[in-house]
C-alpha positions as CSV (number, residue, x, y, z in Angstrom):
1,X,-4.2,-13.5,-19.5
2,X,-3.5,-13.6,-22.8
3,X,-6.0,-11.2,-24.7
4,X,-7.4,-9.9,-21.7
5,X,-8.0,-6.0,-21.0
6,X,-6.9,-4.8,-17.8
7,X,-10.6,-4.5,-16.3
8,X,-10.8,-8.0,-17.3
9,X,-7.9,-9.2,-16.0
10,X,-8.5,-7.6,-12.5
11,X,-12.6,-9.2,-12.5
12,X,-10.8,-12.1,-12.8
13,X,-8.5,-11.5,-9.8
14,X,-11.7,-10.1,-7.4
15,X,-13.3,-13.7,-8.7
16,X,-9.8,-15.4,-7.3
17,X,-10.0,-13.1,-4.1
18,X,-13.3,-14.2,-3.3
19,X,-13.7,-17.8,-4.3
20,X,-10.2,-17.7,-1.9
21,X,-11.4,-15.2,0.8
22,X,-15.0,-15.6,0.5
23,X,-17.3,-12.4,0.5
24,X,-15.8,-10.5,3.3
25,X,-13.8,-7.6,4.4
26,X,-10.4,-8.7,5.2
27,X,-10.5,-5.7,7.6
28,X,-13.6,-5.5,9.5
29,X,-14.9,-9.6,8.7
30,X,-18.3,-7.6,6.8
31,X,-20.1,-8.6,4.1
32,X,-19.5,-7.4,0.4
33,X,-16.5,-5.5,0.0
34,X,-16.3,-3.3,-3.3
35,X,-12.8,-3.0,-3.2
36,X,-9.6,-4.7,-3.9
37,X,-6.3,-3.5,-1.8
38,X,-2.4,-4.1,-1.8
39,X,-1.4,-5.8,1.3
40,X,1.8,-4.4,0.1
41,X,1.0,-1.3,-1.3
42,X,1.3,-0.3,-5.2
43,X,3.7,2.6,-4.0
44,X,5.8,0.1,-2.3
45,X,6.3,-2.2,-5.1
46,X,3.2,-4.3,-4.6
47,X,1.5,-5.9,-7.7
48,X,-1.8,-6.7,-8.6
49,X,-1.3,-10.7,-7.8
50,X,-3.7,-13.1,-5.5
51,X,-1.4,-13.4,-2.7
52,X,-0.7,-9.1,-2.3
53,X,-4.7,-8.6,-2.6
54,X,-7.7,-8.9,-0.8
55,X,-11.2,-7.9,-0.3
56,X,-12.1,-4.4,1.3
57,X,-14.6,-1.9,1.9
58,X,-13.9,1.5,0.6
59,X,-13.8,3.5,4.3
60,X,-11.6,0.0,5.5
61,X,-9.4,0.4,2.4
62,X,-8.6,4.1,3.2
63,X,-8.2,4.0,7.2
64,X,-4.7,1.3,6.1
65,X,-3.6,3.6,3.3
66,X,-0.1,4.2,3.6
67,X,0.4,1.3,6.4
68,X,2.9,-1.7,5.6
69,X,1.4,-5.4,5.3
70,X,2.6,-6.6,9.4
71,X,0.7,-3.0,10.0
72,X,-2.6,-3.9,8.4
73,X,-2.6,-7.5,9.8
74,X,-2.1,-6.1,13.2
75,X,-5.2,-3.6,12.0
76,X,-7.0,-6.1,11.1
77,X,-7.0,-8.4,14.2
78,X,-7.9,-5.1,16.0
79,X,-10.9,-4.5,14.3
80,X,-12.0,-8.0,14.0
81,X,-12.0,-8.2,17.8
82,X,-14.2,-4.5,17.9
83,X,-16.1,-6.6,15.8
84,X,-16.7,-9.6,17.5
């Protein structure tokens, strides 16, 4: 990360998230999530690293604001099912 800017460094970490992930919504199993969020959230000490983030739509990403990372698994198995 050496010289890297910080909008640099995070392109780099969506890359990671998606080449890991692939090019859906953790959330709601959709394709091409614009957003990157905090399975533990920024406010609760979580860090911009590949195993804290993944890939998530904008409306997704705000419906689990606030939740802790057991909460938004359990979301996310909900709305995969709704999904299925």
């Amino acid at each position: 990360m050496g010289g890297e800017t910080k909008g640099q460094q995070l392109a780099r970490l969506r890359q990671q998230v998606r080449e890991r992930d692939g090019p859906w919504c953790y959330y709601c199993g959709r394709l091409y999530p614009e957003t990157l969020d905090h399975l533990i959230e920024r406010s609760m000490g979580g860090r911009y690293v590949l195993w804290n983030v993944v890939l998530a739509h904008q409306h997704c990403n705000l419906n689990v604001r606030g939740l802790t990372a057991e909460e938004k698994r359990h979301h996310n198995a909900l709305l995969r099912i709704a999904h299925a």
